[in-house]
Backbone of each chain as nested JSON, in Angstrom:
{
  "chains": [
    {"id": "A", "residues": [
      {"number": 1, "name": "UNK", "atoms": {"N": [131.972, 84.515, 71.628], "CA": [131.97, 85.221, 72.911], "C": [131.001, 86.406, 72.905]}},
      {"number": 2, "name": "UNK", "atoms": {"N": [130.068, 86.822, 72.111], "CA": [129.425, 87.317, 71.842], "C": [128.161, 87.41, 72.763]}},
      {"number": 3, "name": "UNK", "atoms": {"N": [128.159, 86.891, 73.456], "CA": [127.064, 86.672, 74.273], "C": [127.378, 86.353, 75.806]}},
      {"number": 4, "name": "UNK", "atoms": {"N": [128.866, 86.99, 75.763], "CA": [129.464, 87.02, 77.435], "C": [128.697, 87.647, 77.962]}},
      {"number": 5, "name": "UNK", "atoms": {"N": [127.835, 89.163, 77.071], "CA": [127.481, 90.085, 78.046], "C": [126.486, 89.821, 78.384]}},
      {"number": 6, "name": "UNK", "atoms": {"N": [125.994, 88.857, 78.296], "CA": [124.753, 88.189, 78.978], "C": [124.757, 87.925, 81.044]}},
      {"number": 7, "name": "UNK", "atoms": {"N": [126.222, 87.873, 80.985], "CA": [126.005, 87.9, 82.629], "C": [126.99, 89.189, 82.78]}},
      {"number": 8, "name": "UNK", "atoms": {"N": [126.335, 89.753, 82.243], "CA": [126.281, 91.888, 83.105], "C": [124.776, 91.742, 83.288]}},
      {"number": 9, "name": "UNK", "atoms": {"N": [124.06, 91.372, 82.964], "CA": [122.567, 91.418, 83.133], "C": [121.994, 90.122, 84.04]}},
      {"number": 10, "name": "UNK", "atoms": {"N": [122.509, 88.795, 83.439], "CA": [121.983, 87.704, 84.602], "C": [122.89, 87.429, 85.541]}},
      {"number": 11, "name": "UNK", "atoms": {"N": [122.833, 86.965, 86.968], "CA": [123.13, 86.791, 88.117], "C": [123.888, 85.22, 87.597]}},
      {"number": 12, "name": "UNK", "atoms": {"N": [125.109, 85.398, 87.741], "CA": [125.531, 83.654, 87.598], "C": [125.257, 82.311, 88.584]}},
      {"number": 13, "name": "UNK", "atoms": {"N": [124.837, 82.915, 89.609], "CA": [124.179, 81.878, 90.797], "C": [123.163, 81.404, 90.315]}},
      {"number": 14, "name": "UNK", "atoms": {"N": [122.169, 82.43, 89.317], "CA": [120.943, 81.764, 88.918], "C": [120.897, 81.2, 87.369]}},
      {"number": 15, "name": "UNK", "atoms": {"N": [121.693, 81.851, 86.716], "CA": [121.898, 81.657, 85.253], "C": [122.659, 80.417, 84.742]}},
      {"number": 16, "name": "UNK", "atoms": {"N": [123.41, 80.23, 85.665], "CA": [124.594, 79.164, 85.23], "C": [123.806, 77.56, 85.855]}},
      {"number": 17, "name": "UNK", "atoms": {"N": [123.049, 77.322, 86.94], "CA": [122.269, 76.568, 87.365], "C": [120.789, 76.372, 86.348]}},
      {"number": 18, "name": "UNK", "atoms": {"N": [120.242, 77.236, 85.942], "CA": [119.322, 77.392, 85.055], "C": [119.688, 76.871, 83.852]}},
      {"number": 19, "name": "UNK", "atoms": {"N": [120.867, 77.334, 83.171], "CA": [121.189, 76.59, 82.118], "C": [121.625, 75.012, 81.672]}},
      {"number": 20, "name": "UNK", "atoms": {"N": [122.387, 74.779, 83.104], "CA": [122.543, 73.501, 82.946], "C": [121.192, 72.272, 83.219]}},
      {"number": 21, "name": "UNK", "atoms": {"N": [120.078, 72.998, 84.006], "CA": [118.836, 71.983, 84.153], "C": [118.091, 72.092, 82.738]}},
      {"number": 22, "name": "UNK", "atoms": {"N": [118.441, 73.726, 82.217], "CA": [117.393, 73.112, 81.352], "C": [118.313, 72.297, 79.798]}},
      {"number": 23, "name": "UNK", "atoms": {"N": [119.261, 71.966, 80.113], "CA": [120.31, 70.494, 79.158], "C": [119.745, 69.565, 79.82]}},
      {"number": 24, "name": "UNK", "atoms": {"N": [119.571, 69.459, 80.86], "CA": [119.302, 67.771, 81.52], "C": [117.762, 67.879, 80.797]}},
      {"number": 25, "name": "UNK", "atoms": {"N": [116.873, 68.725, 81.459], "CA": [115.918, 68.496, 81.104], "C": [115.453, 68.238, 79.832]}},
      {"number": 26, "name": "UNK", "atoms": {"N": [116.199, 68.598, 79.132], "CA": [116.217, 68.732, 76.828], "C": [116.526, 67.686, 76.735]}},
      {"number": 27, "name": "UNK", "atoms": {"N": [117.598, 67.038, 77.54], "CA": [118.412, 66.15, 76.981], "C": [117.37, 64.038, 77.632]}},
      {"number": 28, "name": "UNK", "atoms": {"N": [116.724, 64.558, 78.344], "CA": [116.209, 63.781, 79.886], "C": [114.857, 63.14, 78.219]}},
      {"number": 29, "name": "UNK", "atoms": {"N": [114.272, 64.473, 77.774], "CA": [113.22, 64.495, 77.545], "C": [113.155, 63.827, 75.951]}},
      {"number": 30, "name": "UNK", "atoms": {"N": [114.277, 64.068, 75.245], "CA": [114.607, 63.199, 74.086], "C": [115.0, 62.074, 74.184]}},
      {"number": 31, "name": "UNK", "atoms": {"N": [115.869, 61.628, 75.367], "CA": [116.05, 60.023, 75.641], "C": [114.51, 59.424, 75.647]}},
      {"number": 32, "name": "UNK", "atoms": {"N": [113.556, 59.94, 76.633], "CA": [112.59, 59.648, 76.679], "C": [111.601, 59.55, 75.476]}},
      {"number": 33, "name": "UNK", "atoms": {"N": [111.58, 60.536, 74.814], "CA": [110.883, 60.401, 73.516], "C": [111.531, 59.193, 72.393]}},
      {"number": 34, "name": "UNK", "atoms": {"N": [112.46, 59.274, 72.59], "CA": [113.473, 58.162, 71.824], "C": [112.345, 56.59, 72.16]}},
      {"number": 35, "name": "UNK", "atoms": {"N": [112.97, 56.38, 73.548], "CA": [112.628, 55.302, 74.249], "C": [111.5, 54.848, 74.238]}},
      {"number": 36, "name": "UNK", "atoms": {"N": [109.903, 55.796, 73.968], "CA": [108.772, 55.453, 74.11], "C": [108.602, 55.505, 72.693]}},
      {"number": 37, "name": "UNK", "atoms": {"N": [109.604, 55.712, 71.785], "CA": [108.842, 55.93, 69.823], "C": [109.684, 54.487, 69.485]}},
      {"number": 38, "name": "UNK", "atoms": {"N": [110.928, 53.891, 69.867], "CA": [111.586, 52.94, 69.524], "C": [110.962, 51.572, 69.421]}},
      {"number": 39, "name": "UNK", "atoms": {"N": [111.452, 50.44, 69.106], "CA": [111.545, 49.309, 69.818], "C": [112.84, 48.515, 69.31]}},
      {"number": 40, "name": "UNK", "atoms": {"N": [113.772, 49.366, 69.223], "CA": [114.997, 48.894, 69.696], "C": [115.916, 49.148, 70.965]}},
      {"number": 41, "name": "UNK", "atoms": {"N": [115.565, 50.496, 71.301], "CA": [115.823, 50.978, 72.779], "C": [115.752, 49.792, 74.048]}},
      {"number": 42, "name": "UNK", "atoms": {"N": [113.772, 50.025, 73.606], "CA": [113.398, 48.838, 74.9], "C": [113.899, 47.196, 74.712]}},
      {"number": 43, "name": "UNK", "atoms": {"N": [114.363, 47.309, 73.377], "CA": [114.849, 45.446, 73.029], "C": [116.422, 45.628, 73.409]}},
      {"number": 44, "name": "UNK", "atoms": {"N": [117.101, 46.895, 73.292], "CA": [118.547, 46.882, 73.884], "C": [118.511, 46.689, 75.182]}},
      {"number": 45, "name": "UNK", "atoms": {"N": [117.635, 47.3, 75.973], "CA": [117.476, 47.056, 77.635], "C": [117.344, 46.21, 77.628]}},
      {"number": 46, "name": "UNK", "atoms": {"N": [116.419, 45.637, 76.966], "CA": [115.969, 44.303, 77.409], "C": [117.356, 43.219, 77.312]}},
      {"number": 47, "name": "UNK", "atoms": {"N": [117.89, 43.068, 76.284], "CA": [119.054, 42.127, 76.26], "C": [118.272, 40.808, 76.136]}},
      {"number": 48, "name": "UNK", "atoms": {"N": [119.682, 39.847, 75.327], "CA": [119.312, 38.127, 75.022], "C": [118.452, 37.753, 76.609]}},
      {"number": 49, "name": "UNK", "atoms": {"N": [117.767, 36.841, 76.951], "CA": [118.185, 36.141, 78.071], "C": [119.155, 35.096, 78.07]}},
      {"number": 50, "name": "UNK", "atoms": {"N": [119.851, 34.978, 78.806], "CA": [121.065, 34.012, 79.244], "C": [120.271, 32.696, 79.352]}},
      {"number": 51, "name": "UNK", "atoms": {"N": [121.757, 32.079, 78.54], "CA": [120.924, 30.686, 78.483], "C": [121.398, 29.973, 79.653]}},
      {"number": 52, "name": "UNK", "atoms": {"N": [119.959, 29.95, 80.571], "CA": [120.361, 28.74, 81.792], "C": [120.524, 27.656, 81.673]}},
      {"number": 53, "name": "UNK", "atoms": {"N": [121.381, 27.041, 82.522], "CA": [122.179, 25.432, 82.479], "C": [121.613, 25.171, 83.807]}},
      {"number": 54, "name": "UNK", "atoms": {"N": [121.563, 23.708, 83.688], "CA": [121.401, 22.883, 84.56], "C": [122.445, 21.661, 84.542]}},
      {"number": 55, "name": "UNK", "atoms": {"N": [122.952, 21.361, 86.191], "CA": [124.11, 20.202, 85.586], "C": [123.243, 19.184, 86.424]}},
      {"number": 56, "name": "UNK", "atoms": {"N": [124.119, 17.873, 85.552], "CA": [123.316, 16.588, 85.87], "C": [124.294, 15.764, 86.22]}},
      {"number": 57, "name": "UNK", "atoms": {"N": [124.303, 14.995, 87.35], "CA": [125.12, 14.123, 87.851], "C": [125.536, 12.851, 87.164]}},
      {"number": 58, "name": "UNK", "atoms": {"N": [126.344, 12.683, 86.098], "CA": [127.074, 11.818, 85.29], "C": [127.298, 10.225, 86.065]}},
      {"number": 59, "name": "UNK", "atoms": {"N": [126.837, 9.16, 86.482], "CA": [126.998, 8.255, 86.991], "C": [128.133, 8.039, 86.348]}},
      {"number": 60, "name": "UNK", "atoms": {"N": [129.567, 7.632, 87.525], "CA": [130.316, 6.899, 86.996], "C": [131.542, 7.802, 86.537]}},
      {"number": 61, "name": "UNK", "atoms": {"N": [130.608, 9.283, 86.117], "CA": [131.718, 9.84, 85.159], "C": [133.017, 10.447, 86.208]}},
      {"number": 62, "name": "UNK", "atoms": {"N": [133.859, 11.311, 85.834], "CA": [134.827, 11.637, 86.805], "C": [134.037, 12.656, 87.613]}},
      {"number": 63, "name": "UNK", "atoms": {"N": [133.999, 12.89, 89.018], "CA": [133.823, 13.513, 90.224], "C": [133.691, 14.976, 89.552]}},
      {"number": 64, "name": "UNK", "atoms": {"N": [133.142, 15.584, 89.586], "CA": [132.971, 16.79, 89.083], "C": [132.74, 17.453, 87.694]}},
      {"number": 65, "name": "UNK", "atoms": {"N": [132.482, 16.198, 86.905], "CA": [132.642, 16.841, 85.394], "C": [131.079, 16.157, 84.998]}},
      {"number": 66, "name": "UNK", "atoms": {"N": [130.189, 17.225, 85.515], "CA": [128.808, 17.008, 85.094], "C": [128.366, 17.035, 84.021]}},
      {"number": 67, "name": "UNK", "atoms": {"N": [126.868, 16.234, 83.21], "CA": [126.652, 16.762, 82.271], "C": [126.016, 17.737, 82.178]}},
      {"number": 68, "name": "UNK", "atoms": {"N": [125.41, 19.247, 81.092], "CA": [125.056, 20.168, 81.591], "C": [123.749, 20.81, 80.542]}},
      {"number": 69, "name": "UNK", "atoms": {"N": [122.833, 20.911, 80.837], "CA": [121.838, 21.052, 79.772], "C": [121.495, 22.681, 79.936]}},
      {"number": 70, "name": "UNK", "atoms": {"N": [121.774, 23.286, 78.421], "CA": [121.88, 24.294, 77.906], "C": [120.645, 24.988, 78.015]}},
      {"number": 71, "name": "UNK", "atoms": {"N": [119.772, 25.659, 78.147], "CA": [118.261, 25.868, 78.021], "C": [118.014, 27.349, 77.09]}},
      {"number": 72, "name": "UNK", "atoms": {"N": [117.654, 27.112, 75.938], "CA": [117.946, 28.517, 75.373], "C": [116.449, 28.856, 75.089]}},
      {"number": 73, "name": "UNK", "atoms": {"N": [116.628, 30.228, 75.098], "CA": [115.021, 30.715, 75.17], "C": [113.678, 30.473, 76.118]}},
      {"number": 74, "name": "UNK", "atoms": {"N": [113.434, 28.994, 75.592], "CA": [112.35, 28.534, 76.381], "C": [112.989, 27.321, 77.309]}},
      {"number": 75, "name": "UNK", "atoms": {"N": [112.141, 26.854, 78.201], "CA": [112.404, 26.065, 79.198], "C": [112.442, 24.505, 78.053]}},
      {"number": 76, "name": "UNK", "atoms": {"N": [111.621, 24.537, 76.76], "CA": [110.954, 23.455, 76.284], "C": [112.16, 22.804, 75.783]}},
      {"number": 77, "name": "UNK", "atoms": {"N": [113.627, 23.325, 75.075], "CA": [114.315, 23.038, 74.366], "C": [115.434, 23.32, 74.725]}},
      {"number": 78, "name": "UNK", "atoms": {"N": [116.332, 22.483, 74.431], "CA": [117.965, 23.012, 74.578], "C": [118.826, 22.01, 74.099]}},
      {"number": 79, "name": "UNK", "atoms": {"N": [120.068, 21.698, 75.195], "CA": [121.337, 20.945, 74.237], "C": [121.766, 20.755, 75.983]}},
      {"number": 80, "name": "UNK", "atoms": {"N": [122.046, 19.507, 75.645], "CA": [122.531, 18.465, 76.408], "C": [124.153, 18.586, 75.927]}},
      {"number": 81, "name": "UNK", "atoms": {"N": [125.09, 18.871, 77.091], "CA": [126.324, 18.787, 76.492], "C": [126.971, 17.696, 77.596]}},
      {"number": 82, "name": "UNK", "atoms": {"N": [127.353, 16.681, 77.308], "CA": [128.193, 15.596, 77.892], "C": [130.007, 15.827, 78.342]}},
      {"number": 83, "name": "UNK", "atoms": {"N": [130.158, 15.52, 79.115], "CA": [131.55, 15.766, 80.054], "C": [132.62, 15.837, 78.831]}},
      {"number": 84, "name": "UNK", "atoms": {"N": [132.448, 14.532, 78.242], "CA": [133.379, 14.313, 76.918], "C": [133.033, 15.695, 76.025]}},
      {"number": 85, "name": "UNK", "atoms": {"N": [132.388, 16.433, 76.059], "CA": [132.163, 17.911, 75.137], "C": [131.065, 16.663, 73.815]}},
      {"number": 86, "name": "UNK", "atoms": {"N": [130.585, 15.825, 73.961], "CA": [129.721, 15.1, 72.882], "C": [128.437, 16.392, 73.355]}},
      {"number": 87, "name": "UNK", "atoms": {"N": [127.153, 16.524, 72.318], "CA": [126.218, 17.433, 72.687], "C": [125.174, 16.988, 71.655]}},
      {"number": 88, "name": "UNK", "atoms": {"N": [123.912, 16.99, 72.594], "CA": [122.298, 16.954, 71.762], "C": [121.65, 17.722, 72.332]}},
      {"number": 89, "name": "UNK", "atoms": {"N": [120.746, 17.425, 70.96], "CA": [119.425, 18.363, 71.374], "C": [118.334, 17.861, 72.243]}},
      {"number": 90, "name": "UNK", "atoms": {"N": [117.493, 18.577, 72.771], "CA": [116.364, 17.484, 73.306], "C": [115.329, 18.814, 73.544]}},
      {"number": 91, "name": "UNK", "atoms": {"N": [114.12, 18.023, 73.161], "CA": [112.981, 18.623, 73.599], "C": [111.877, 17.946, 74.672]}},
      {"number": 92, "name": "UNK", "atoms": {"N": [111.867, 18.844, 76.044], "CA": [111.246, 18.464, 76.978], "C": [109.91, 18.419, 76.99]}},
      {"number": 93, "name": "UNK", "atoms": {"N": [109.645, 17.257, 77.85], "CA": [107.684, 16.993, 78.017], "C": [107.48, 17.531, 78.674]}},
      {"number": 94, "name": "UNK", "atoms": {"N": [106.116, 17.873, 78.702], "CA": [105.387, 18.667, 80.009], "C": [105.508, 18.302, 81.261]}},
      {"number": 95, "name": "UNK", "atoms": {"N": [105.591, 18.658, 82.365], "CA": [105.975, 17.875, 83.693], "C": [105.014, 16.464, 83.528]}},
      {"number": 96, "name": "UNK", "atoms": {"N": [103.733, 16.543, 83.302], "CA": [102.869, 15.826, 83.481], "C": [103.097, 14.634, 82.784]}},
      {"number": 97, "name": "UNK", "atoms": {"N": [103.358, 14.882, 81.651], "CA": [104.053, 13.436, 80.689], "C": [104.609, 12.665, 81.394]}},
      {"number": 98, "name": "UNK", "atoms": {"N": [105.91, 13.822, 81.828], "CA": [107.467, 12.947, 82.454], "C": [107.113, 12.683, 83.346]}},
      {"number": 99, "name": "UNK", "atoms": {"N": [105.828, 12.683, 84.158], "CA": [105.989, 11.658, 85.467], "C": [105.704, 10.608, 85.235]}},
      {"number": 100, "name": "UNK", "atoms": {"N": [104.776, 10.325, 84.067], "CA": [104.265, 9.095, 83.267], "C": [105.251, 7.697, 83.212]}},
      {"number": 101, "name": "UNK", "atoms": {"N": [106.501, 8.628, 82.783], "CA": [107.433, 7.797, 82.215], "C": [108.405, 7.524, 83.415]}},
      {"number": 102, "name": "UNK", "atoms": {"N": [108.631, 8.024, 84.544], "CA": [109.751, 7.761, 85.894], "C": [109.214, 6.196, 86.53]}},
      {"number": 103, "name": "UNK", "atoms": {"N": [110.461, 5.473, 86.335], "CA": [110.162, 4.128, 86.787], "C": [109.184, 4.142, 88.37]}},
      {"number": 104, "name": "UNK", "atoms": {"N": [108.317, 3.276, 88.147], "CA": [107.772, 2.613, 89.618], "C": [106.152, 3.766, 88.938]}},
      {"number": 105, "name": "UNK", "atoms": {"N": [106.217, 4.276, 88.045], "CA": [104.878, 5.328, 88.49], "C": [104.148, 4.09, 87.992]}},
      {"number": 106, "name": "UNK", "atoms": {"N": [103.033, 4.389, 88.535], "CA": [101.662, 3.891, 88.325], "C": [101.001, 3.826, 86.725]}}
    ]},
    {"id": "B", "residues": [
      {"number": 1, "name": "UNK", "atoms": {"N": [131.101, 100.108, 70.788], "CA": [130.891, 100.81, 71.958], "C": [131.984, 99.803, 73.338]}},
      {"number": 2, "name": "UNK", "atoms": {"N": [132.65, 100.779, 73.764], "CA": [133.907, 100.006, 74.262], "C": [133.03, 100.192, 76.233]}},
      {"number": 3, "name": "UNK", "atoms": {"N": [133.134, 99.533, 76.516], "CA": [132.266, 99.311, 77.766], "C": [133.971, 99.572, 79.15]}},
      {"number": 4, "name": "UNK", "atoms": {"N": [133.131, 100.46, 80.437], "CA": [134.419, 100.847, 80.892], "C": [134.619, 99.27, 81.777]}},
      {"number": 5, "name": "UNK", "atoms": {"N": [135.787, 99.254, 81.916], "CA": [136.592, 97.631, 82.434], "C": [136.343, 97.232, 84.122]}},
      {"number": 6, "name": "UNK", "atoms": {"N": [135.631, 98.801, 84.858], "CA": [135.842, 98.146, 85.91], "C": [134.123, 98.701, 86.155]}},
      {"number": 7, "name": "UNK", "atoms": {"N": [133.405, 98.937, 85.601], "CA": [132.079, 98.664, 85.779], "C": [131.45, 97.702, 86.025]}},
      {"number": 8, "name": "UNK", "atoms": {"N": [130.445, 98.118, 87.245], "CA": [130.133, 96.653, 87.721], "C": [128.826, 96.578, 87.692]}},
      {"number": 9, "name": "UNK", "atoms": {"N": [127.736, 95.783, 86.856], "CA": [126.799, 95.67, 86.366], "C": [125.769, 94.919, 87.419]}},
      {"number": 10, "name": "UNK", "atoms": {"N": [124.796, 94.995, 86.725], "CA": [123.014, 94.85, 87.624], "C": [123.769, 93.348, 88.231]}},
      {"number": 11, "name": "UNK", "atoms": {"N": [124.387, 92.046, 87.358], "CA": [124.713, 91.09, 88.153], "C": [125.573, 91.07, 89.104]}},
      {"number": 12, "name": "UNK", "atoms": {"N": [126.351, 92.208, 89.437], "CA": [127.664, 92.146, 89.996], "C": [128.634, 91.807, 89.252]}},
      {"number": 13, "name": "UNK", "atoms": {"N": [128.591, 91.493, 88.43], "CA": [130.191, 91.112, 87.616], "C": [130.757, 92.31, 86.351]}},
      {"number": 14, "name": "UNK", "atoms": {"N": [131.767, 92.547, 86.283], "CA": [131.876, 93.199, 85.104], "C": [132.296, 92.566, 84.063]}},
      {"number": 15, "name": "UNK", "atoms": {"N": [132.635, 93.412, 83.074], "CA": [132.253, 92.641, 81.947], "C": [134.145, 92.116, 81.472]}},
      {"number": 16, "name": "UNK", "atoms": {"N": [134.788, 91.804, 82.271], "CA": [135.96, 90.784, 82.509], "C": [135.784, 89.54, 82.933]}},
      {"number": 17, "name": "UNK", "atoms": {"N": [134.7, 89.834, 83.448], "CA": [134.375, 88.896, 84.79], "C": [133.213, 87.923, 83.809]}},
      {"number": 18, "name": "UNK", "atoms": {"N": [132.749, 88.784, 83.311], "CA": [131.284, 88.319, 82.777], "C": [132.054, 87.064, 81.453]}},
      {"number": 19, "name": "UNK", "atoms": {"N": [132.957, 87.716, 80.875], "CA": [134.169, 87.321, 79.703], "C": [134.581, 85.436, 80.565]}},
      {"number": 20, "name": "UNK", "atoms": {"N": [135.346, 85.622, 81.135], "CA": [136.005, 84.926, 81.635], "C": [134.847, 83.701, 81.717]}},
      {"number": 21, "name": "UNK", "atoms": {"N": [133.836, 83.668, 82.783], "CA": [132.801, 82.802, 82.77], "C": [132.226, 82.185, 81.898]}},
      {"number": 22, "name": "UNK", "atoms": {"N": [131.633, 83.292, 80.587], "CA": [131.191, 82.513, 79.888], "C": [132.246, 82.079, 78.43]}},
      {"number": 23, "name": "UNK", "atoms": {"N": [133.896, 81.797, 78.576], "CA": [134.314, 81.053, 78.239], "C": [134.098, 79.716, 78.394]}},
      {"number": 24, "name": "UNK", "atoms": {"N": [134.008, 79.494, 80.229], "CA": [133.758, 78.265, 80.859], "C": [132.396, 77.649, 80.415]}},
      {"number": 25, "name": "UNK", "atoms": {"N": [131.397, 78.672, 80.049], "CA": [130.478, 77.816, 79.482], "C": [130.225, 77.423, 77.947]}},
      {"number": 26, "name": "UNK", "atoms": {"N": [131.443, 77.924, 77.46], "CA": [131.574, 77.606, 75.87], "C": [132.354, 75.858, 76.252]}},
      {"number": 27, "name": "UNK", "atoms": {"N": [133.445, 76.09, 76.918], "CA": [134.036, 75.557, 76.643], "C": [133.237, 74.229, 77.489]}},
      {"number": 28, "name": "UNK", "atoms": {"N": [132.265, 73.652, 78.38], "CA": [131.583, 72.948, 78.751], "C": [130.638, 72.547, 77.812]}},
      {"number": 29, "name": "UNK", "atoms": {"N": [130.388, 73.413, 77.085], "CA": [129.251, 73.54, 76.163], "C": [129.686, 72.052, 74.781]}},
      {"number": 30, "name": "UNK", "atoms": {"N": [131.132, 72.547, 74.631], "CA": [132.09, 71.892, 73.624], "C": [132.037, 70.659, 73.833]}},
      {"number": 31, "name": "UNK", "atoms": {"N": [132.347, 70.31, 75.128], "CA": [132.572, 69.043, 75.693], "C": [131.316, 68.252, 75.388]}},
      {"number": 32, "name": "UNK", "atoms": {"N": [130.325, 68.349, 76.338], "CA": [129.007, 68.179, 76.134], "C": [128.714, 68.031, 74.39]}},
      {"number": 33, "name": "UNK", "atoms": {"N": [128.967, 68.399, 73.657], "CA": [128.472, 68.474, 72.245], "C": [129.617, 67.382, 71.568]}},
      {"number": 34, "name": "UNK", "atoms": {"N": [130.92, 67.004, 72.132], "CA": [131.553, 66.249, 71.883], "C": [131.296, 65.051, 72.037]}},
      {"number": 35, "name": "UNK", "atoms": {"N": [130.886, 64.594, 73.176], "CA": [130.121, 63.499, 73.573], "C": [128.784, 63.232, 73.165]}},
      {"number": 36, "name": "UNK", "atoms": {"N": [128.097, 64.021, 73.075], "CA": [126.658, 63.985, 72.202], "C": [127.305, 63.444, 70.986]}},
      {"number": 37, "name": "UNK", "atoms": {"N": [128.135, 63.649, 70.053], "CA": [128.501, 63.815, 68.894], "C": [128.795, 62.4, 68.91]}},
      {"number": 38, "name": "UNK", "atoms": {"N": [129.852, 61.662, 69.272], "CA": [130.524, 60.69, 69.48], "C": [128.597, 59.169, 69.739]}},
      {"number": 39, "name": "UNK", "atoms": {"N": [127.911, 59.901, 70.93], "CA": [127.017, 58.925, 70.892], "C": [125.782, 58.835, 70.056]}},
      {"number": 40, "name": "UNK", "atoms": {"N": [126.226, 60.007, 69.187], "CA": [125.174, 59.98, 67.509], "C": [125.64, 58.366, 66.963]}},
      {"number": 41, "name": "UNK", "atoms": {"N": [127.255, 58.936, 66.608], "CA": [127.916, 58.33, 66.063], "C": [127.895, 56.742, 66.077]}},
      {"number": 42, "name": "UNK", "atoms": {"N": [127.589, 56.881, 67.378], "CA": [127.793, 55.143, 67.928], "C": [126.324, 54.88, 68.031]}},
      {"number": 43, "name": "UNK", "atoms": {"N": [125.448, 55.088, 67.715], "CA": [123.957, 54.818, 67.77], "C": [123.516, 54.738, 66.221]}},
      {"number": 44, "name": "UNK", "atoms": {"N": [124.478, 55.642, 65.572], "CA": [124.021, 55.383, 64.047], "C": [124.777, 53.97, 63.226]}},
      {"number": 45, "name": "UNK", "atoms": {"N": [125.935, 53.605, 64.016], "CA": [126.455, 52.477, 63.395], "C": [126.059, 51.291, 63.835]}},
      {"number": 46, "name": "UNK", "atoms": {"N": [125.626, 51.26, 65.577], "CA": [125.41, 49.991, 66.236], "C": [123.929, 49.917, 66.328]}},
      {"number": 47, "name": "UNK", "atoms": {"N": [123.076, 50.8, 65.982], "CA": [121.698, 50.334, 66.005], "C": [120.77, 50.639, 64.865]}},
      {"number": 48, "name": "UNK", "atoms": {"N": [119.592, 50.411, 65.049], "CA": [118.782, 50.259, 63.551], "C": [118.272, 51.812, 62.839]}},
      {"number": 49, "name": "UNK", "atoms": {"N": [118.87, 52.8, 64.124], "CA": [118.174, 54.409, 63.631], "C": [118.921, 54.394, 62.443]}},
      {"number": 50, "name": "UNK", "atoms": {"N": [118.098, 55.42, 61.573], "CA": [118.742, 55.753, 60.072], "C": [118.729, 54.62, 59.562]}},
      {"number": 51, "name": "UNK", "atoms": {"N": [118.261, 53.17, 59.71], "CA": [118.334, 52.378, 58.351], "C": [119.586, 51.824, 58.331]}}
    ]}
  ]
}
């Protein structure tokens, strides 16, 4: 408490506002320094990407229990998981391939 | 040097007044340093700072 008597001399309207910007600002300015010296910061923001699914209409199978292809990372690769919970891998062709191969093409 | 109790200084406050306040900013101060403390804590176990 040694330093109460600091507001006999500063105005607390201005002192008590002053002190707390300049914490944000100390505090504003080390996150920041953190954030631009890291690269775990910007890889925590960043986060996994979520692996998108795509479901595929199961001929035959029961009404709603699609099969559903996993897509992790890249678009190129993932896991095919079947209604029954059976699951593969598969690696996709370039669009251009796979039109090669769709019955009736040329 | 014992300062008189109902003197009222260049800020307007005396020094009861002056007392009282900057408890409130100790004790904000605490808090703030508690939570700083706590997210050392949790930055030194869950991420790669310090190794």
């Amino acid at each position: 408490m040694n330093n109460a008597k600091m507001w006999l001399v500063v105005k607390p309207t201005v002192g008590v506002p002053l002190f707390l910007t300049a914490v944000a600002v100390g505090s504003f300015s080390v996150h920041l320094a953190v954030l631009r010296n890291t690269t775990w910061v910007p890889a925590f923001l960043q986060g996994k990407p979520k692996a998108k699914a795509a479901s595929i209409e199961v001929p035959g199978g029961v009404p709603g229990s699609n099969a559903v292809v996993m897509f992790q990372g890249t678009d190129a690769a993932g896991v095919v998981v079947l209604p029954d919970g059976r699951t593969a891998r598969v690696t996709f062709d370039a669009p251009a391939q796979t039109a090669a191969l769709l019955p009736g093409a040329k | 040097m014992n300062y008189d109790p109902d003197k009222v200084w260049p800020s307007g406050l005396t020094l009861r007044e002056a007392e009282e306040l900057h408890r409130h900013i100790i004790d904000g101060t605490r808090v703030f340093g508690f939570f700083a403390l706590l997210a050392h804590i949790l930055a030194y176990f869950y991420s790669p700072w310090l190794g």
